[in-house]
C-alpha positions in Angstrom: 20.3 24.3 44.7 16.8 24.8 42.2 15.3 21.7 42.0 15.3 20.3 38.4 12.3 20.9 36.0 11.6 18.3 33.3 9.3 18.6 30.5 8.5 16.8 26.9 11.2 18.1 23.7 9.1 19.4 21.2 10.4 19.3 17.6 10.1 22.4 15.0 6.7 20.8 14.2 5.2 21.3 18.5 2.7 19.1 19.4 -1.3 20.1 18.1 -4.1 19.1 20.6 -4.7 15.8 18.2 -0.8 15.1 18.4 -1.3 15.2 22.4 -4.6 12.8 22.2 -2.0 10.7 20.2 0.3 10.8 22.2 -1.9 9.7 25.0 -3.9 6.8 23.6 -0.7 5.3 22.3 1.0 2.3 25.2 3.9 -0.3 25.5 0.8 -2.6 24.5 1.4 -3.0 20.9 -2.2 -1.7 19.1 -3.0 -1.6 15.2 -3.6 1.7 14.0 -7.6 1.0 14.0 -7.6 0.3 17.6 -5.6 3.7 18.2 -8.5 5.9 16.0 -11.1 4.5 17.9 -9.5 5.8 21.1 -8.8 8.8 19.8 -12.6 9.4 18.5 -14.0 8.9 22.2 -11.2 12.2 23.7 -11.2 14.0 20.0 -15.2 14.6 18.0 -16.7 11.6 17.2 -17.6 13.9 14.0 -13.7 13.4 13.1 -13.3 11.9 9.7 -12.2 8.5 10.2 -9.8 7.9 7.3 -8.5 11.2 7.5 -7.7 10.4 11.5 -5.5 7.7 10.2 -4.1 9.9 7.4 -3.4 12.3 10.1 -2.2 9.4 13.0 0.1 7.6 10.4 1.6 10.9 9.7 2.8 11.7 13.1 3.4 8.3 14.3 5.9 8.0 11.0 7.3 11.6 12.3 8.2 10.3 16.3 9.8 7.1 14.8 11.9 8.6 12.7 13.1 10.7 15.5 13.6 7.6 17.3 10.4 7.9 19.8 8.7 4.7 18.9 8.6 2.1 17.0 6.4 0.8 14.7 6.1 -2.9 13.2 4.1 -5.7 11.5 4.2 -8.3 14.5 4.9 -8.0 18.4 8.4 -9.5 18.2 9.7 -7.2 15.8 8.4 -4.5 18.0 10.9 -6.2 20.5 13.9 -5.9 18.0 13.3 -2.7 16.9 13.1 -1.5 20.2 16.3 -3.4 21.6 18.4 -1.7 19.0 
């Protein structure tokens, strides 16, 4: 019997090289989406437009909670909720 292969889904949209560096700063820790960019800026160019990063973040953060991937919130317990549900 083949051993069993895993790998991420991708959606119609893939996943860019900034989606991965998203992907990869984001944690269970809950973080504002300042604290995300500037972990972002030390993998992607520092030279990266700051407000356009969080254009950009925003954008695909929105897109992976709407396809139930994360969650998003305005304090850490309804993080919790959202999460539970």
């Amino acid at each position: 019997m083949a051993e069993k292969l895993y790998r991420y889904k991708l959606w119609e949209k893939g996943v860019s090289l900034k989606g991965a560096v998203f992907l990869k700063v984001l944690s269970e820790k809950p973080q504002d989406i300042n604290q995300l960019v500037n972990e972002a800026k030390k993998i992607l160019s520092p030279q990266d437009d700051y407000g356009n990063l969080i254009e950009e973040m925003e954008s695909f953060y929105q897109d992976l909670e709407e396809k139930g991937f994360i969650v998003s919130g305005a304090t850490e317990e309804e993080l919790r909720k959202k999460d539970r549900v």
